[in-house]
N, C-alpha and C positions, 0 to 999 in steps of 0.2 A: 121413902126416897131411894132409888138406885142410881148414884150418882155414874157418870159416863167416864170411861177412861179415858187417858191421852198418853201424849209422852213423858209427861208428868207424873205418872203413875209408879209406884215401886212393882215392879214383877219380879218373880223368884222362881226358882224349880225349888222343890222341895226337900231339895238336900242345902238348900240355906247358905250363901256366902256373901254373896256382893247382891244388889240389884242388878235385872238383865237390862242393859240398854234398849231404849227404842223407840222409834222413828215416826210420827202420827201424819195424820194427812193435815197439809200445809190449807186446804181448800176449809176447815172449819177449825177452827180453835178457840180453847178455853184458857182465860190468862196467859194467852200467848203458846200454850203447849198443844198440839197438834192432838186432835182424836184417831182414837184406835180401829182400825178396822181390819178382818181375819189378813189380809193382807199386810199389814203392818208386821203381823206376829209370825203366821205360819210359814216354817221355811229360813226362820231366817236365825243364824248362828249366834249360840249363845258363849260370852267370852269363856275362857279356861277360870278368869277371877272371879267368875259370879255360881261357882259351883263346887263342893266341898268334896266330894268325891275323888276318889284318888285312881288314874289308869291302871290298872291292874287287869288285863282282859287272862280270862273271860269273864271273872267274878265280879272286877266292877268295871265302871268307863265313866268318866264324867261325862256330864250334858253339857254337848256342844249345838244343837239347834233344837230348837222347837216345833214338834211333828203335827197335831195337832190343839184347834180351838172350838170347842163346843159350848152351847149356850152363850149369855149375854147380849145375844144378839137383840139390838134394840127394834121393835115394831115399828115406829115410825120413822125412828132419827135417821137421814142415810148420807151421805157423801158418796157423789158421782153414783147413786142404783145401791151401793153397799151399806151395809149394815152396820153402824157403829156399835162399837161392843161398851156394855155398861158392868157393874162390877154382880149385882144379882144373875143368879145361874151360872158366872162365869167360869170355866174348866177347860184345861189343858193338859197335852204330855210332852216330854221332851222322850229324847231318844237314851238316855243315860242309864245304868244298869249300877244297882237295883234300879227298877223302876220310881221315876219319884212319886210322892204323894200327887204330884201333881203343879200344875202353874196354879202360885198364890197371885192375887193383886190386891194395892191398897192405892183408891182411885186420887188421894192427895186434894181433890180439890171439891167443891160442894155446892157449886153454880147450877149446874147443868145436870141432869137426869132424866133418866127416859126408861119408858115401858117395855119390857122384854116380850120376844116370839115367846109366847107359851108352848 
């Protein structure tokens, strides 16, 4: 099973504080919370309260948006030509220094699943 994200979804940068907020498309939804597609994510600013890092440049910076999303991409699922991202293969970076591990997700809900681009 790779269940499908939404905005229901916990995301995190990998330096661990709050979950990042975020926004799914209104066009398909699971219990009501909006699916995720690279659009949803990439580009768009992560609060100061969802990230454990302290400003301190050059050494550190906290993550304030999210640069890029790879994988996840689902093979058939799309809204509007777009890819809905599921939680298999799914990887991310934010802009934050150190670099974080990366974008976690935990897709919260257990309806809907779909088959990832190999």
């Amino acid at each position: 099973m790779n269940p499908v994200l939404t905005a229901a979804s916990t995301l995190s940068c990998g330096h661990l504080l709050a979950p990042i907020p975020v926004v799914g498309s209104l066009r398909l939804t699971v219990l009501g919370a909006g699916v995720l597609i690279l659009d949803s994510l990439v580009g768009k600013t992560i609060p100061p309260t969802s990230c454990l890092t302290v400003d301190n440049p050059p050494s550190t910076k906290k993550c304030t948006r999210i640069v890029t999303v790879a994988g996840g991409l689902a093979a058939r699922l799309t809204v509007e030509g777009k890819p809905v991202l599921a939680l298999q293969g799914f990887a991310g970076t934010t802009d934050g220094v150190p670099p974080a591990p990366g974008l976690a997700a935990v897709p919260n809900q257990a309806f809907l699943s779909a088959g990832v681009v190999a």
